[in-house]
C-alpha positions in Angstrom: -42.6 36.3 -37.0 -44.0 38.6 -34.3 -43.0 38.2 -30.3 -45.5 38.8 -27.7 -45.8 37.6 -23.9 -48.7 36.3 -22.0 -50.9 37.9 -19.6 -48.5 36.1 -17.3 -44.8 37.5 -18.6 -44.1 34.2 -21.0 -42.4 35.0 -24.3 -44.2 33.2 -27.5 -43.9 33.7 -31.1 -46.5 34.0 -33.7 -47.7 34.4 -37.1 -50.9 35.0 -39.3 -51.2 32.7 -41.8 -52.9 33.7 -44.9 -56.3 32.0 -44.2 -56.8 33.8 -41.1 -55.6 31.2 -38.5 -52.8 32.4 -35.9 -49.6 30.0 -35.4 -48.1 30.2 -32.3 -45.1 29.1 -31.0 -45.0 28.7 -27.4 -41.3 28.1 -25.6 -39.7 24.8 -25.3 -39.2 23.1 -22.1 -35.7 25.2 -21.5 -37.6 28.3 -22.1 -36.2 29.5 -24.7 -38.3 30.4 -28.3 -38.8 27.6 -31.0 -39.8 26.7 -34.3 -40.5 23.0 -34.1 -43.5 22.9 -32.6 -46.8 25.1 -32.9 -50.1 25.5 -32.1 -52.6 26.5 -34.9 -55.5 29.1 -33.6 -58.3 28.5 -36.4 -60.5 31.7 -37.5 -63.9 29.6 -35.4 -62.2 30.3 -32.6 -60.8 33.3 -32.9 -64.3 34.7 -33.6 -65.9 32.3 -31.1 -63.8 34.4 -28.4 -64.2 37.4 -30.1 -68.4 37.3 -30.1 -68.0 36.0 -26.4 -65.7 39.1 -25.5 -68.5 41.4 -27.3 -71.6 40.1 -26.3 -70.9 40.0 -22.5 -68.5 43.2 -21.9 -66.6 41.8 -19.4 -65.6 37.6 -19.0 -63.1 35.3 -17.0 -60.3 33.8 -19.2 -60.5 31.0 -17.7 -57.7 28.7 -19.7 -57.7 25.8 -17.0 -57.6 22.7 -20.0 -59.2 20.2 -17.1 -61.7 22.9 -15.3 -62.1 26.2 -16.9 -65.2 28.6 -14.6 -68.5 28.2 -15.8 -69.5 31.1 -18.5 -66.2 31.6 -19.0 -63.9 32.0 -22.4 -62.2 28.8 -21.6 -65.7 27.0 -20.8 -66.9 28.4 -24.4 -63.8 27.2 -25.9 -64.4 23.5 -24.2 -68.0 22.9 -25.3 -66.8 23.2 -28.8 -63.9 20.4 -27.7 -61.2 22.6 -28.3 -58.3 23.0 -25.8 -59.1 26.5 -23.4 -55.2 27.2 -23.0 -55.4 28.5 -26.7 -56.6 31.7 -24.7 -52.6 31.7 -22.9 -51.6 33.4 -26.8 -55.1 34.6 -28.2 -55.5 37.0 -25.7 -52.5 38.9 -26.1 -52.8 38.8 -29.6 -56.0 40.6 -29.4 -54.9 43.1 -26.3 -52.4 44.0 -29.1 -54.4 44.2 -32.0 -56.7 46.7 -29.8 -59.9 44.7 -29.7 -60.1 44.0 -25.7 -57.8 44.8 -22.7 -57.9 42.6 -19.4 -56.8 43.2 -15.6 -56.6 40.7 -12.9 -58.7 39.9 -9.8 -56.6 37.5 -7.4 -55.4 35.0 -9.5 -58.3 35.2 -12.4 -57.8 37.3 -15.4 -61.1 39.0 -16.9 -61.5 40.3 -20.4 -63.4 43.4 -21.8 
C-alpha cells in the first residue's frame, strides 16, 4: 500500500489494482489511516481527468461535491455523475506519478 497526502496536508493510502483502477483509503473520522473503507477511482476517470488536464494546460480542481466552478475538473467529473472529491487523492497521485503539478491561487487549486 503506498501513502501520499493531499494538496491540502491529509494522509491517505492507496493502491493500483490490477485493472487499472486506484483504491484509496482516505482517514477515518479520528484521523488516523484505515482499511475498512475505500474509494474505488475507475480507469474512465482517471483518463477523463487526464484528457481534461492535457487538452487545456492549466484547470481549477475544483472538488466542491455540491458546486464545483464551471469548466473545471470537478464540473467534468459531475456531468458524468461521478463524485468531484475523487480529485482530493487523484491529483496527488498523478503530481506523483509526474504527469501534472498544481499551485494555488487564494483558496483554489489549479492543475497543469
Amino acid at each position: 500500500m503506498k501513502k501520499q497526502h493531499t494538496l491540502t496536508g491529509r494522509q491517505f493510502q492507496y493502491k493500483a489494482h490490477t485493472d487499472n483502477e486506484l483504491i484509496v483509503y482516505p482517514l477515518d473520522g479520528e484521523g488516523n489511516l484505515q482499511e475498512k473503507s475505500a474509494i474505488v477511482i475507475t480507469p474512465f476517470t482517471i483518463n477523463l481527468v487526464k484528457d481534461a488536464i492535457k487538452k487545456s494546460g492549466e484547470i481549477a480542481m475544483g472538488a466542491s461535491r455540491d458546486n464545483p466552478p464551471q469548466n473545471s475538473l470537478g464540473a467534468i467529473i459531475k456531468k458524468q455523475r461521478q463524485s468531484p472529491q475523487q480529485l482530493i487523492y487523484l491529483i496527488p497521485i498523478l503530481i506523483d506519478e509526474g504527469f501534472c503539478n498544481y499551485y494555488k491561487i487564494g483558496k483554489a487549486f489549479l492543475v497543469k
